[in-house]
Backbone bond lengths (Angstrom), bond angles and torsions (degrees), N, CA, C in turn:
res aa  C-N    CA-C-N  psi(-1)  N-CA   C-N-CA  omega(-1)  CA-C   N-CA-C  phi
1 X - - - 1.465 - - 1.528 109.69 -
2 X 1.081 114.03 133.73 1.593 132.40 177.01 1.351 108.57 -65.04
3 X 1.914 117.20 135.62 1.563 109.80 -179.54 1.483 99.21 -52.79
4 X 1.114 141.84 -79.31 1.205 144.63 -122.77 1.951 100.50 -74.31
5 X 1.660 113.08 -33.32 1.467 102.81 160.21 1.584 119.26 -71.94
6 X 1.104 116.28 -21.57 1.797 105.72 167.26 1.497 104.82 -85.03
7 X 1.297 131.22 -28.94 1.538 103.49 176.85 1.602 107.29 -70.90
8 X 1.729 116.73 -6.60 1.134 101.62 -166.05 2.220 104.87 -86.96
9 X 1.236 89.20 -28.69 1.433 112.14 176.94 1.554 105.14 -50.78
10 X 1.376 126.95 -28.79 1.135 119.65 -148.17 1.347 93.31 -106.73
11 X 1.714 120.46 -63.82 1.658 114.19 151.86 1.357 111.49 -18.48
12 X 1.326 135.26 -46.07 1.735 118.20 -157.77 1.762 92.09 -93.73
13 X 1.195 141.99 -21.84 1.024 140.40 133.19 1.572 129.06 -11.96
14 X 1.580 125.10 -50.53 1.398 128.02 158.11 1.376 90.55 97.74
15 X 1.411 110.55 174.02 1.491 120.13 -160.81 1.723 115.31 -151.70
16 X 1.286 127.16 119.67 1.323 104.62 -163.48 1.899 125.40 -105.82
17 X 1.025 116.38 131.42 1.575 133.85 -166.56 1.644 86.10 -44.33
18 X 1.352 122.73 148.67 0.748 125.86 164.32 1.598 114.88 -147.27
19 X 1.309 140.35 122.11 1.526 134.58 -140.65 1.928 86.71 -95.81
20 X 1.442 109.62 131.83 1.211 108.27 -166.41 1.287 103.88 -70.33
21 X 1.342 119.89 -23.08 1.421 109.92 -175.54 1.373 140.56 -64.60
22 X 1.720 94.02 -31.04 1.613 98.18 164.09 1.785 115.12 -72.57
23 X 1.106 106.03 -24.54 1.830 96.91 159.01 1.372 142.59 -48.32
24 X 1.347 86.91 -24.03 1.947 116.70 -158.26 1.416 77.08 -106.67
25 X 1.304 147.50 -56.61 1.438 137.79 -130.89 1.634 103.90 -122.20
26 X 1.276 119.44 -28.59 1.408 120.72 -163.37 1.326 114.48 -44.99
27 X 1.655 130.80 -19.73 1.065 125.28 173.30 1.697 129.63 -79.39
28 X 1.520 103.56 4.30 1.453 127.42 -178.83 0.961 121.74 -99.02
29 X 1.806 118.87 -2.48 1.185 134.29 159.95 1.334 108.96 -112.07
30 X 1.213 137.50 29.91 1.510 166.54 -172.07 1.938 102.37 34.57
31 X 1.161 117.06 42.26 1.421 132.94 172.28 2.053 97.31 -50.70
32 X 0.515 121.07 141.23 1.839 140.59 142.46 1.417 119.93 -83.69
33 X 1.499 114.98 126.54 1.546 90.24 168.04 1.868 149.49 -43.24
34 X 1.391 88.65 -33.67 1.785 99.02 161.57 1.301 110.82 -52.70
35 X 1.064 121.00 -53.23 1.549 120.63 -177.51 1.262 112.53 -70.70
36 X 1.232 135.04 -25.79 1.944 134.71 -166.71 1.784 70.04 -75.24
37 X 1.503 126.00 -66.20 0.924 138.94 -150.38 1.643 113.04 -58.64
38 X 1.428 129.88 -10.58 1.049 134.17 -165.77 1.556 98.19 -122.88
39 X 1.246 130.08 -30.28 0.873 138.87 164.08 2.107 122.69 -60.67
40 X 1.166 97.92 -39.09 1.298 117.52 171.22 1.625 108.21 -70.46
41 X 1.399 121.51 -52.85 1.315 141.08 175.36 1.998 100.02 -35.61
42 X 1.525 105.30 -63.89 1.374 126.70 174.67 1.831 100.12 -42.15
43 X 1.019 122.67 -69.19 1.503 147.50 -168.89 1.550 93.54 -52.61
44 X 1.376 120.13 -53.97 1.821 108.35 164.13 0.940 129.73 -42.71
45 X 1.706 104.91 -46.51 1.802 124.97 -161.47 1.072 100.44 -54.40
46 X 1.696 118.05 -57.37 1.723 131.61 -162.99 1.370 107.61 -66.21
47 X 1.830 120.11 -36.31 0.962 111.33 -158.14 1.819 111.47 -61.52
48 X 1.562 98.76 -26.73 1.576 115.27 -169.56 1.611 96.88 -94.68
49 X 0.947 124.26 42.44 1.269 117.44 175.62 1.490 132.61 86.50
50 X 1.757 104.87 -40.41 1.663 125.50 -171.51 1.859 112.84 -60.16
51 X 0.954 131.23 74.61 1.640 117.14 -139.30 1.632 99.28 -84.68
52 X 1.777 99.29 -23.56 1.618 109.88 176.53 1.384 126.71 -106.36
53 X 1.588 108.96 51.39 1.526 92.44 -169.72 1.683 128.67 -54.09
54 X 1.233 115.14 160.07 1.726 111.48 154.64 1.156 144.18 -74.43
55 X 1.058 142.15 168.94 1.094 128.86 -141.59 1.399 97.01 -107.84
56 X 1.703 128.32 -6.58 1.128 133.38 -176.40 1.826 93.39 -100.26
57 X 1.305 119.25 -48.53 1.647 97.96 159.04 1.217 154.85 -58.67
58 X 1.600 99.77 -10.45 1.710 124.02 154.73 1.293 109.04 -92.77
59 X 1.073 157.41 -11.23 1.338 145.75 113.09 1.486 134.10 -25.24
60 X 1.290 94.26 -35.41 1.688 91.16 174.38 1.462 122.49 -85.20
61 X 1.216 106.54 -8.06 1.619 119.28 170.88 1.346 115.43 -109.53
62 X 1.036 109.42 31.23 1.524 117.62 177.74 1.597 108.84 -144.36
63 X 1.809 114.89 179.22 1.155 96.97 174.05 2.000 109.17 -127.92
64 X 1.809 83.94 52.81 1.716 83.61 176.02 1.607 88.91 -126.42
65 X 1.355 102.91 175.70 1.494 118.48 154.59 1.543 143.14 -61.04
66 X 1.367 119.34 127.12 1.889 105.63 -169.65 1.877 106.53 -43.86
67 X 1.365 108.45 -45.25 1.346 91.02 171.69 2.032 136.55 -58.46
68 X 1.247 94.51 -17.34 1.793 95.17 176.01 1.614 85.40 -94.35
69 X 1.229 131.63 -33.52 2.327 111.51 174.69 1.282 107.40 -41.39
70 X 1.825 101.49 -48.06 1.184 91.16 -175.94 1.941 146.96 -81.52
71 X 1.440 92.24 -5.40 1.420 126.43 167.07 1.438 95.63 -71.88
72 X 1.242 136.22 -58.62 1.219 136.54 -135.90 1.786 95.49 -91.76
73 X 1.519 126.11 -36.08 1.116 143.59 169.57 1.412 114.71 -60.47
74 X 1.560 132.97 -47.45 1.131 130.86 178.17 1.892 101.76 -77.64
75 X 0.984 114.18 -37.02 1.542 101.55 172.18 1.333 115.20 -66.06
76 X 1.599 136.18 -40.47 1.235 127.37 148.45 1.877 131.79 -17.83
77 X 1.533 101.25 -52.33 1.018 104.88 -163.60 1.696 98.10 -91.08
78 X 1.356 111.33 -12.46 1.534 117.90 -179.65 1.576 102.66 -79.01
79 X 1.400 135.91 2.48 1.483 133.06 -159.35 1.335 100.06 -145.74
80 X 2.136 114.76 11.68 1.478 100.87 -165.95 0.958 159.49 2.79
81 X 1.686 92.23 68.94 1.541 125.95 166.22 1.489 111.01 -77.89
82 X 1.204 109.14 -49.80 1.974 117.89 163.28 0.881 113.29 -158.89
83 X 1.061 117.81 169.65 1.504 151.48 -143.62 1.738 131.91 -122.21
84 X 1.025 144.50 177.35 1.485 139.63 -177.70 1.108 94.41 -119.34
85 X 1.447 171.56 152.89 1.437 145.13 93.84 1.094 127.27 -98.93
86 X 1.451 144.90 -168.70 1.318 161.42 -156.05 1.461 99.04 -87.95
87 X 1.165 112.18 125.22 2.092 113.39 -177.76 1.841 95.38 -74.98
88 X 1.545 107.01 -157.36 0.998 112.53 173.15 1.162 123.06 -99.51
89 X 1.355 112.75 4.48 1.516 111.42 -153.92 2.291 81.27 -140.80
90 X 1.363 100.47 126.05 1.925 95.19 171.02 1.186 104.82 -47.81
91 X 1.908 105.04 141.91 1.303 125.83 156.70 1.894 95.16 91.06
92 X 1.006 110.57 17.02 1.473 112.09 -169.07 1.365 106.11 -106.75
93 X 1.448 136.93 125.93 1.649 110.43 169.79 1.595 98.76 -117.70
94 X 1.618 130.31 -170.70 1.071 130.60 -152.01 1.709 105.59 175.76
95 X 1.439 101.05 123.37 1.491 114.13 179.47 1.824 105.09 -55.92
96 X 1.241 124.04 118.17 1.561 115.47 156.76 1.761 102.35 -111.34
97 X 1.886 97.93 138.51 1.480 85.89 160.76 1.396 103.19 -132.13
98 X 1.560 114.75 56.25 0.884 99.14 163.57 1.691 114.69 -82.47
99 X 1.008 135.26 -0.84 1.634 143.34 154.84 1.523 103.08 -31.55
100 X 1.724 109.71 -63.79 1.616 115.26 -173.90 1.507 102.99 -61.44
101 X 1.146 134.65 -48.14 1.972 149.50 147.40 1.290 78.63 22.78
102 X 1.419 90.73 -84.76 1.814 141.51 -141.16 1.834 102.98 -45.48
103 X 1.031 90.83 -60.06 1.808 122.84 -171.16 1.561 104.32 -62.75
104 X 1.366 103.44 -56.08 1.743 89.98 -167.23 1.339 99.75 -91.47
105 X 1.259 129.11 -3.40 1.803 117.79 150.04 1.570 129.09 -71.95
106 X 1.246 88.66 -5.85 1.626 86.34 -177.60 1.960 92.72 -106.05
107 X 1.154 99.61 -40.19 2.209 94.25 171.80 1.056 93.61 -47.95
108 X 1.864 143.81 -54.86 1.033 144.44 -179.25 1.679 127.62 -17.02
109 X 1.942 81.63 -81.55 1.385 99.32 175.04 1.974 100.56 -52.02
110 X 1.119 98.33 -61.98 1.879 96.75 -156.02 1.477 121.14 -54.25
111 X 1.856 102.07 -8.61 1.808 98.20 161.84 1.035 95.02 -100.42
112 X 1.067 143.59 -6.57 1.758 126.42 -177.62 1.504 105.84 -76.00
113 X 1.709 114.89 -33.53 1.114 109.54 174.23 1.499 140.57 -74.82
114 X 1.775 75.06 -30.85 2.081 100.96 168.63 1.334 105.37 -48.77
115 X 1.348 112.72 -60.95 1.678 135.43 -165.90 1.614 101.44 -61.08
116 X 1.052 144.38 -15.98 1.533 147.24 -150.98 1.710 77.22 -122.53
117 X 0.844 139.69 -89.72 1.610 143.13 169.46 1.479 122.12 1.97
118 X 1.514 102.93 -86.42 1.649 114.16 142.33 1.240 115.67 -5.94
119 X 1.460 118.38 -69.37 1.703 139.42 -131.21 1.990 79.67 -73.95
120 X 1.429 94.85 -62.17 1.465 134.42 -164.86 1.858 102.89 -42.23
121 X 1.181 95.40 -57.61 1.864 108.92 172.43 1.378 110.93 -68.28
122 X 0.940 123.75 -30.82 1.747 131.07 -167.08 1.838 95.01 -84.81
123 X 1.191 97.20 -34.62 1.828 93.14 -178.67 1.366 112.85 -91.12
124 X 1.134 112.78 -24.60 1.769 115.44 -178.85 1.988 90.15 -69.62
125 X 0.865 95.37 -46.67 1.723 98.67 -162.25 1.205 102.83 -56.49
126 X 1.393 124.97 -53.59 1.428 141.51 178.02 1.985 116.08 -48.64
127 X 1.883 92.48 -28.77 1.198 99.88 -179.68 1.744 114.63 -77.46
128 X 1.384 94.16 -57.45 1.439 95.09 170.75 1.656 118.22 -43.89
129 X 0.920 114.13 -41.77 1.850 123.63 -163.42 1.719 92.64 -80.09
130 X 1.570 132.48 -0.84 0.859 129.10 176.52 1.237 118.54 -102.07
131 X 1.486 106.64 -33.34 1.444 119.31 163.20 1.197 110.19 -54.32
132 X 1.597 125.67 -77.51 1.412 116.77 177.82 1.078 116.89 -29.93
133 X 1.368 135.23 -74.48 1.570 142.82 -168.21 1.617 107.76 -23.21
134 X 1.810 102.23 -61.49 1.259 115.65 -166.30 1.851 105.92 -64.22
135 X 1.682 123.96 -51.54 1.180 162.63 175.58 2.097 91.26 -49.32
136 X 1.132 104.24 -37.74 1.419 94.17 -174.81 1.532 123.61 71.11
137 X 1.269 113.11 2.90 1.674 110.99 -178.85 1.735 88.90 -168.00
138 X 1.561 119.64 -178.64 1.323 132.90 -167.16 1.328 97.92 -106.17
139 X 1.645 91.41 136.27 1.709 126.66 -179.75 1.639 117.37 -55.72
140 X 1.266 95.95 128.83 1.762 92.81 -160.78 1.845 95.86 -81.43
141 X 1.259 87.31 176.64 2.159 87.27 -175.46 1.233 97.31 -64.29
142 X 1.365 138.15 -37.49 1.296 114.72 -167.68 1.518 116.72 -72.26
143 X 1.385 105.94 -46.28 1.577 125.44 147.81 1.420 110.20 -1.69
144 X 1.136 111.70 -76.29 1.791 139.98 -161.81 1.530 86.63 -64.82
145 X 1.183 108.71 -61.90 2.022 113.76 -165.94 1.766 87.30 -50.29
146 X 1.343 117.74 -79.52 1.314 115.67 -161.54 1.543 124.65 -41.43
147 X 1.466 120.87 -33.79 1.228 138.48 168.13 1.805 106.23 -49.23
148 X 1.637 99.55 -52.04 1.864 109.67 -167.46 1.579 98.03 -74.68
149 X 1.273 117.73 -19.55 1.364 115.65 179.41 1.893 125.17 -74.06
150 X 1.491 99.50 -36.31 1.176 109.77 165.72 1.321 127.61 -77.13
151 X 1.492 102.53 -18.57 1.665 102.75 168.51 1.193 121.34 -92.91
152 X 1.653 131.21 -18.94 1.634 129.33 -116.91 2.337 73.56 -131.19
153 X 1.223 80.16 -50.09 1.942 107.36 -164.45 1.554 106.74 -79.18
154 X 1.095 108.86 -71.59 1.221 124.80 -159.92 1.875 122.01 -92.83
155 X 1.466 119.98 2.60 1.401 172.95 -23.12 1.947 75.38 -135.65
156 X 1.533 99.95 68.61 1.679 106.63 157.50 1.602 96.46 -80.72
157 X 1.769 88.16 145.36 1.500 99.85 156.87 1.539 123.55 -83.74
158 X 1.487 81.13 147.61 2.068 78.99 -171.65 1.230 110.94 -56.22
159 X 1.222 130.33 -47.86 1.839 119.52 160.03 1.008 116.05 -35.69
160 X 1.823 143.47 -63.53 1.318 109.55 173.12 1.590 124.17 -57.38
161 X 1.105 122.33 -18.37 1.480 111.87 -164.64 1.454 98.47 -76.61
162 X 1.504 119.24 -44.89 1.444 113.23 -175.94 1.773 101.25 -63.39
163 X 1.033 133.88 -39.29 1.827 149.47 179.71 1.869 78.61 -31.50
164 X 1.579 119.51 -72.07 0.961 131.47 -162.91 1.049 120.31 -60.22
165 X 1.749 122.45 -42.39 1.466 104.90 172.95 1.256 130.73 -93.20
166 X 1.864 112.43 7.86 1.536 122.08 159.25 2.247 98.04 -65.13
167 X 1.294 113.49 -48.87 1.528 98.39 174.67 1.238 116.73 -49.86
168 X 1.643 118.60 -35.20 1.893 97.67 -170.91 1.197 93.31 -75.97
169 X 1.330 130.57 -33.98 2.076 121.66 -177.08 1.187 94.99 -49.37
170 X 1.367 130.22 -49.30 2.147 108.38 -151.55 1.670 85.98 -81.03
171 X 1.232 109.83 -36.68 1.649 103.25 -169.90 1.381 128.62 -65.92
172 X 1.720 94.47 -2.40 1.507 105.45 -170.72 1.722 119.11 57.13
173 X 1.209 128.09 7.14 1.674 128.49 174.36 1.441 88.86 -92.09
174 X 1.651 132.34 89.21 1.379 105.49 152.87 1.278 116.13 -91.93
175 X 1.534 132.91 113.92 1.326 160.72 -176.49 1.372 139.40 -149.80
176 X 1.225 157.47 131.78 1.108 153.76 -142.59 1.357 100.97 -117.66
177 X 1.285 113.17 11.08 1.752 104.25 157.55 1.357 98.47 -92.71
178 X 1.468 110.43 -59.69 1.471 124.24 178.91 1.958 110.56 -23.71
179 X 1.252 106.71 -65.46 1.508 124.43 169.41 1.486 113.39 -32.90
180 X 1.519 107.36 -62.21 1.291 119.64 -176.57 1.554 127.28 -61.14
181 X 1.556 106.37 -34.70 1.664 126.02 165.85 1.647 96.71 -60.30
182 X 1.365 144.66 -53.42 1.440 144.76 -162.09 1.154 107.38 -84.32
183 X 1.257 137.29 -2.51 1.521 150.22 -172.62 1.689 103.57 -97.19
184 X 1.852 84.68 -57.00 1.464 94.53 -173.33 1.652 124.71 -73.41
185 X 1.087 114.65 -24.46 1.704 144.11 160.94 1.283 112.10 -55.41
186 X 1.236 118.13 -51.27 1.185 127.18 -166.79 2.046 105.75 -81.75
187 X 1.355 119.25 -24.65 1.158 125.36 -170.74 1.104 103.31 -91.39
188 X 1.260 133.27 -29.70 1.423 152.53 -173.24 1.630 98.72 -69.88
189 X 1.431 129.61 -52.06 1.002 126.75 -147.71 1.778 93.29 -114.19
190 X 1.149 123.99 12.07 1.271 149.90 154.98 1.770 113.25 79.70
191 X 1.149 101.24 57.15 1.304 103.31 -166.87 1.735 107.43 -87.05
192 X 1.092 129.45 149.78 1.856 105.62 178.14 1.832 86.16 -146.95
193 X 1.092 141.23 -11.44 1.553 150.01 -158.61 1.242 118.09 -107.75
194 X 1.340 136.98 117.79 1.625 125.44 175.71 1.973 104.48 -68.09
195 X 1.112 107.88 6.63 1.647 97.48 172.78 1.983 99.80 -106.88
196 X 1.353 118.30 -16.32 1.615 113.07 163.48 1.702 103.10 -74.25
197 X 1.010 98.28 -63.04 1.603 102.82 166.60 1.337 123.07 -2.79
198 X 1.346 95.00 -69.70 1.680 121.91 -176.59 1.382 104.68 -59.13
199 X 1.342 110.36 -63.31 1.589 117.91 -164.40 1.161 118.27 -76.80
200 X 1.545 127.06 -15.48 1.470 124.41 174.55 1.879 96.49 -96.74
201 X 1.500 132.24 -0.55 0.976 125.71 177.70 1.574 97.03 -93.63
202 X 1.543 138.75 -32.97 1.511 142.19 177.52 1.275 93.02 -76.69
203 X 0.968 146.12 -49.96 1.477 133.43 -177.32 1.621 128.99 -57.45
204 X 1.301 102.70 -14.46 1.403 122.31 167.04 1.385 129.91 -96.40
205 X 1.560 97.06 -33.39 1.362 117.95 168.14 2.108 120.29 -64.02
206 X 1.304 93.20 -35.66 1.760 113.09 169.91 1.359 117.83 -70.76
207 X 1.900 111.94 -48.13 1.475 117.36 152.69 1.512 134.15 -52.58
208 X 1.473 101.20 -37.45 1.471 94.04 169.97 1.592 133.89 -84.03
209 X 1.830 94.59 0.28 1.555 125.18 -150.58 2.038 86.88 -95.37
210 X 1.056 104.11 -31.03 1.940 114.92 -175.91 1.141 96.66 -50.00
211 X 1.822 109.39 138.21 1.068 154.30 -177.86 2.074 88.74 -40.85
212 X 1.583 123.18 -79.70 0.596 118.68 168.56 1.333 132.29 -30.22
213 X 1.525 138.09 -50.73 1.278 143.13 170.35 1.309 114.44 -58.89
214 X 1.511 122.94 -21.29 1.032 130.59 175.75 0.980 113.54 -80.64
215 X 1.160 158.35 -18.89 1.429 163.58 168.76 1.641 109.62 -68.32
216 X 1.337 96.89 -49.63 1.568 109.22 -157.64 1.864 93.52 -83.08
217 X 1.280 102.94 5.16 1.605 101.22 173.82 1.572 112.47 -141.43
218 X 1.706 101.52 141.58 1.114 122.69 -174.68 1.825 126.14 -86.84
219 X 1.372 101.60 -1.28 1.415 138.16 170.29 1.496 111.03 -62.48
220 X 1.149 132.35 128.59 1.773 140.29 146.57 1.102 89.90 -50.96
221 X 1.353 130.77 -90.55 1.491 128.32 -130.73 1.616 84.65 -120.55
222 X 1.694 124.31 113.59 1.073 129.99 149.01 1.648 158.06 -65.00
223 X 1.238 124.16 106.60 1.659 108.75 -143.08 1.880 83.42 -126.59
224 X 1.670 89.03 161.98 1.174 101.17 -167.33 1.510 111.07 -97.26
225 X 1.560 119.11 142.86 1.039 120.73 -149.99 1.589 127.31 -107.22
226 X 1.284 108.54 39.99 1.872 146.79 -172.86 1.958 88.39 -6.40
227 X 1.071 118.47 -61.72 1.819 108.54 176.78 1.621 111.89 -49.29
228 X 1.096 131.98 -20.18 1.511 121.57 -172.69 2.182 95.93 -100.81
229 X 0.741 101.35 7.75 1.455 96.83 -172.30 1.639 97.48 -90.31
C-alpha cells in the first residue's frame, strides 16, 4: 500500500474529540492509565456508532484480557465514572459517561474554589504584612478586626485597601479612621480599580493644586483631606 493511500485509510478511519481537560486532570479522579485508556477506547466505539462494545472488542485494542475490561469496567461503574443505560432501541444497553462529565466538573469547580481560597489567604496575609511594614510596628487586635472587616464585610479588594493606605502615607494621617473615610469615599463614588483609584486621587490632587487653592493654603505640596469630607 502506497503512503499517501494509508494516510488516506487512516483519515477515513475518523478521529476522536477528546476534552483536554480530562488529560490534564484524569489523575484527580484517581484514573490509571489503563483506564483513561479504556475509557477512551469506549469514546471511539460510540464515536462510530458501536455505543455497547464487548468486552472481548475492548480487549483487542488493548494489551489486557476481556476478562481484566471487564474487572476494570465494573470498577468504573463502582466509582461513577459511567454508567450502563437503556439504548434507543428495547433490549439495547449503552456505555454513558456522562457520570465521568459529572465528576471532573465538579474536581473542576472544587480546585477552582481551593485555588480562589489560597489566592484569598495569600493576599489577606500579604495585606496585613503590609500594614505593619508601612505602620512600622504590629497590628493591634482591633487593628486585625478592622482590616478582616474591610475584606470579610465590606468585601474591598486588597488592592484597593493597600491603594488606600499608600494615600494616608503621602497624606501623612497614618490612621485607620483616616483609611476607613478613603475606603468609604471611594465605594460611594464607585470606585472598584487601582487605575479609578489613581485617577479620582489626580483629580483631586489638580483641584487642590489650583491657583486659587493655593493661596488659601499654607502647604508646598497639597493633599486631600478624606476626614473633612
Amino acid at each position: 500500500m502506497e503512503q499517501n493511500e494509508l494516510i488516506t485509510e487512516w483519515m477515513n478511519e475518523g478521529m476522536i474529540s477528546v476534552p483536554n481537560v480530562l488529560l490534564m486532570h484524569y489523575r484527580q479522579l484517581s484514573l490509571t492509565e489503563s483506564e483513561l485508556a479504556l475509557l477512551l477506547h469506549i469514546m471511539a466505539f460510540k464515536q462510530k456508532g458501536q455505543h455497547f462494545p464487548t468486552f472481548e472488542e475492548l480487549a483487542g485494542r488493548m494489551t489486557m484480557s476481556a476478562g481484566e475490561c471487564s474487572i476494570m469496567i465494573k470498577k468504573l461503574i463502582q466509582q461513577q465514572l459511567i454508567a450502563i443505560e437503556q439504548g434507543d432501541s428495547p433490549g439495547y444497553e449503552r456505555y454513558s459517561l456522562e457520570p465521568l462529565w459529572k465528576r471532573l466538573a465538579e474536581k473542576m469547580v472544587q480546585q477552582s474554589r481551593q485555588t480562589a481560597l489560597q489566592q484569598a489567604m495569600s493576599e489577606e496575609k500579604d495585606l496585613y504584612t503590609c500594614f505593619e511594614q508601612e505602620f512600622g510596628r504590629p497590628l493591634s487586635p482591633l487593628e486585625c478586626e478592622t482590616l478582616a472587616i474591610w475584606v470579610d464585610q465590606d468585601h474591598h479588594d486588597p488592592a484597593i485597601i493597600k491603594a488606600a493606605l499608600r494615600e494616608a502615607v503621602i497624606s501623612g494621617k497614618m490612621n485607620f479612621r483616616y483609611i476607613d473615610r478613603i475606603l468609604f469615599e471611594w465605594k460611594k463614588q464607585g470606585i472598584e480599580t487601582l487605575e479609578q483609584a489613581r485617577e479620582y486621587g489626580q483629580r483631586f490632587r489638580r483641584h487642590q493644586s489650583s491657583p486659587e487653592q493655593v493661596q488659601r493654603s499654607t502647604k508646598a505640596v497639597p493633599f486631600y483631606n478624606w476626614l473633612e469630607q
